[in-house]
C-alpha positions in Angstrom: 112.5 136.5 54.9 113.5 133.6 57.9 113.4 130.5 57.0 111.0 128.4 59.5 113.1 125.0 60.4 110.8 122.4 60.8 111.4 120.4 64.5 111.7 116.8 63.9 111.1 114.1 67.1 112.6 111.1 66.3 114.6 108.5 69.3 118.1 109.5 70.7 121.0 106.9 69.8 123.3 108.0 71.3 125.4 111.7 72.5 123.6 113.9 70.6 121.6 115.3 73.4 124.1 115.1 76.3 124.9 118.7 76.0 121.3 119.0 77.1 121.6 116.8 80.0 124.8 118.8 81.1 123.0 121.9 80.3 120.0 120.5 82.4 122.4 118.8 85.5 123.5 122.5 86.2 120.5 124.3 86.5 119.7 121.7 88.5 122.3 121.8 90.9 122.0 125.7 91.0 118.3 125.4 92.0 118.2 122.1 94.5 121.0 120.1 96.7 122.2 117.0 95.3 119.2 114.7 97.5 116.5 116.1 96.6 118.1 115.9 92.2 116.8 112.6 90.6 118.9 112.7 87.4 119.3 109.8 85.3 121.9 109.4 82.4 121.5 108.6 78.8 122.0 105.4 79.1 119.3 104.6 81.1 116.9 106.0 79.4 118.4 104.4 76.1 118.4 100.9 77.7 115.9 98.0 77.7 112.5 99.3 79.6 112.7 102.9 78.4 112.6 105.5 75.6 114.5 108.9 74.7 113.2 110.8 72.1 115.1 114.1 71.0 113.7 117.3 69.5 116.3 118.4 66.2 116.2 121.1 63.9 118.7 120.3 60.8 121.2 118.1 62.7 121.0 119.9 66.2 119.1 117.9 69.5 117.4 121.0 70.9 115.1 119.8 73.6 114.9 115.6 75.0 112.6 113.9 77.0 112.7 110.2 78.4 110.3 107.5 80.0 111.1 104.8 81.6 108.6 102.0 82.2 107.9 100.3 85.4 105.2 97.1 85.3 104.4 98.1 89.0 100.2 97.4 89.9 99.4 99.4 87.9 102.0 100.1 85.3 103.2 103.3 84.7 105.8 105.0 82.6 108.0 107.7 84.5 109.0 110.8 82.8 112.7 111.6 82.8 115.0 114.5 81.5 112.7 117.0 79.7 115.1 119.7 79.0 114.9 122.1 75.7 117.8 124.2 75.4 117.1 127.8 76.1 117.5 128.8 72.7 114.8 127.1 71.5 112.4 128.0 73.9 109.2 129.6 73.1 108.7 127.3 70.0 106.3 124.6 71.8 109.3 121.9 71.8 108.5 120.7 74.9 104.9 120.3 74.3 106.0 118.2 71.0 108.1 116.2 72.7 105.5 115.2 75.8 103.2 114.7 73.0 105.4 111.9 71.3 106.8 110.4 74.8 103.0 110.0 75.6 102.5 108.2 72.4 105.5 105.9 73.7 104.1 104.7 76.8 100.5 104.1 75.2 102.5 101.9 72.7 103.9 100.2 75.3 100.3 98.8 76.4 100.9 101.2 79.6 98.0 104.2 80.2 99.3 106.1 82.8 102.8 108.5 83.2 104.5 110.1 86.2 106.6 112.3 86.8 108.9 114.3 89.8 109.6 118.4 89.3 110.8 120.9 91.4 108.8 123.3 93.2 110.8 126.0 92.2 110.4 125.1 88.2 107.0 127.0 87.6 107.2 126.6 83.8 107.6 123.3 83.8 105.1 122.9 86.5 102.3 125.4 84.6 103.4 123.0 81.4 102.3 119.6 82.6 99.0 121.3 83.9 98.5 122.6 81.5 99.1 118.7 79.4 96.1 117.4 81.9 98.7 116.1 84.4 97.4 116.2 88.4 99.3 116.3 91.7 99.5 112.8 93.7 101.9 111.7 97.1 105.3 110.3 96.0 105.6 106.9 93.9 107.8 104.5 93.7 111.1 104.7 95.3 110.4 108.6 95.8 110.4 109.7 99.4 108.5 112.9 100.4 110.9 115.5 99.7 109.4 119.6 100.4 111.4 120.5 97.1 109.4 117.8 95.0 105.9 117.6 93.3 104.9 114.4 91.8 102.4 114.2 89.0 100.3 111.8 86.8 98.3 111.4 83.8 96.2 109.0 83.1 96.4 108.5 79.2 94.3 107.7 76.5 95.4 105.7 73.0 94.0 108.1 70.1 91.5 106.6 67.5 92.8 104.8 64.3 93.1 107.4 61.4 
């Protein structure tokens, strides 16, 4: 009988979820030229103003998402980097880790996120639908870009237990 590991979300520190971002920067560049690719590194998202959360099972970072928070009018936190390693897929990682990045930006004071996807990333794009997130213009520094979509949610803090 398989053992079930259990997945455990808990803030990156440091490299253990680069090989994602690699991972993630090269299906990137094989779907989209470099312009219309918004990547940002670890670092940023690890930095003052944002938050990278990892997805591990035992000691392995199997799927990372980031948000970084902007105190525009009004304030929103971005999305950045979701990525779950292919061999992890079909486990609801990515769904997890939205879940707990969401949490994030509410504890932030902020109740709205954003995001940028491809066009050509239907999974992803059929996720964050399916997570109540809706279609708006470009924000921010984004420029209209035919290989983008750009997305919100407008968030809701969850009663005290």
């Amino acid at each position: 009988m398989a053992v079930t590991k259990s997945v455990i979300i808990k803030p990156v520190t440091g490299d253990e979820a680069n090989h994602l971002l690699r991972q993630s920067d090269d299906y990137m560049a094989s779907l989209y030229p470099a312009e219309s690719n918004h990547l940002v590194d670890s670092s940023a998202l690890r930095g003052k103003g944002a938050r990278f959360i990892g997805a591990f099972l035992d000691d392995v970072c199997a799927g990372c998402v980031g948000v970084r928070f902007f105190q525009d009018s009004p304030p929103y936190g971005e999305i950045k980097r979701l990525y779950v390693d292919p061999a992890y897929r079909g486990k609801a990682i990515a769904s997890k880790l939205m879940a707990k990045i969401e949490q994030a930006t509410i504890a932030e004071g902020i109740a709205m996120v954003r995001l940028e996807t491809g066009v050509l990333q239907k999974a992803a794009i059929g996720l964050y639908e399916s997570l109540g997130y809706c279609h708006i213009q470009p924000f921010g520094s984004y420029l209209d870009d035919p290989l983008s979509l750009f997305m919100e949610k407008h968030l809701v803090p969850s009663a005290p237990a």
